[in-house]
Each structure stands twice: as structure tokens, then as C-alpha cells.
Residue, then its C-alpha position, 0 to 999 in steps of 0.5 A: x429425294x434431296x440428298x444434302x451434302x455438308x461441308x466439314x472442317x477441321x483445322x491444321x496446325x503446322x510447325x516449321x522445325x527446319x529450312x535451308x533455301x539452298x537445299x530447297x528444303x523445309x520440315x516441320x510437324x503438322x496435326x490436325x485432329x487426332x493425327x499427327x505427321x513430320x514433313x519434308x518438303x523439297x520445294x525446288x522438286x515440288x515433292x512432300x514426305x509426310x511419316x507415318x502413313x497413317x491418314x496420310x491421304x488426308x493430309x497431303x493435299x491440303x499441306x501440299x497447297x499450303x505449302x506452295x501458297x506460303x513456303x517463301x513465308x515460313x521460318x524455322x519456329x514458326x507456328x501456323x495453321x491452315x483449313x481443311x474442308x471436305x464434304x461428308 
């Protein structure tokens, strides 16, 4: 028997509410479904808060990476948005 696996998408919306490149520091709101969290990130540390915990283990990962691959190219105010894929 072949099991098939199919891949799932959803996609994330993210709002940078603050950042200070001295402090090393960017915050915002991200939802992506039915959930919605506030982040920090200190970039200098490498190190994500995301409140409340509710489906955290969801969102950590992927706004880990794209908070890596473009926190140089986020601004306060700004809306962005970003994929999620898992296999289900």
C-alpha cells in the first residue's frame, strides 16, 4: 500500500510594530489562520518570543527563517507575508 503525503499551505501575515537597529530588536504581530501572535525579535542574539503560546510550535520555525532571510529589509509599518508549508 502507497501511502500518499500531501503538502499543506497556509499563509503568514506579519506586521513590523517596532524596530531599533541599536537595540538589535524588531516586534510586530504575525497570523496566519485562525492564530494570531506579537513577537520580538533580538537579531543581535538570534532569539524569538512569540506570546501567547497558543500554537507557538507552529510559528516559530517559519518566522524564525524569515526573519533571518529579511529582518535588514523590514520597517516599522510595514505589512508582509510569508508561506508555510507542512506535510499532512
Amino acid at each position: 500500500m502507497t501511502v500518499t503525503r500531501r503538502q499543506s499551505q497556509t499563509t503568514a501575515y506579519v506586521r513590523v510594530t517596532y524596530q531599533s537597529w541599536p537595540q538589535g530588536r524588531i516586534e510586530g504581530e504575525v497570523r496566519a489562520g485562525t492564530y494570531e501572535w506579537q513577537f520580538q525579535w533580538r537579531f543581535h542574539q538570534g532569539q524569538l518570543r512569540v506570546e501567547p503560546s497558543l500554537g507557538r510550535a507552529l510559528i516559530c520555525e517559519p518566522l524564525s527563517r524569515f526573519l533571518e532571510r529579511f529582518d535588514y529589509q523590514l520597517e516599522p509599518g510595514g505589512d508582509y507575508s510569508f508561506t508555510i508549508r507542512a506535510k499532512l
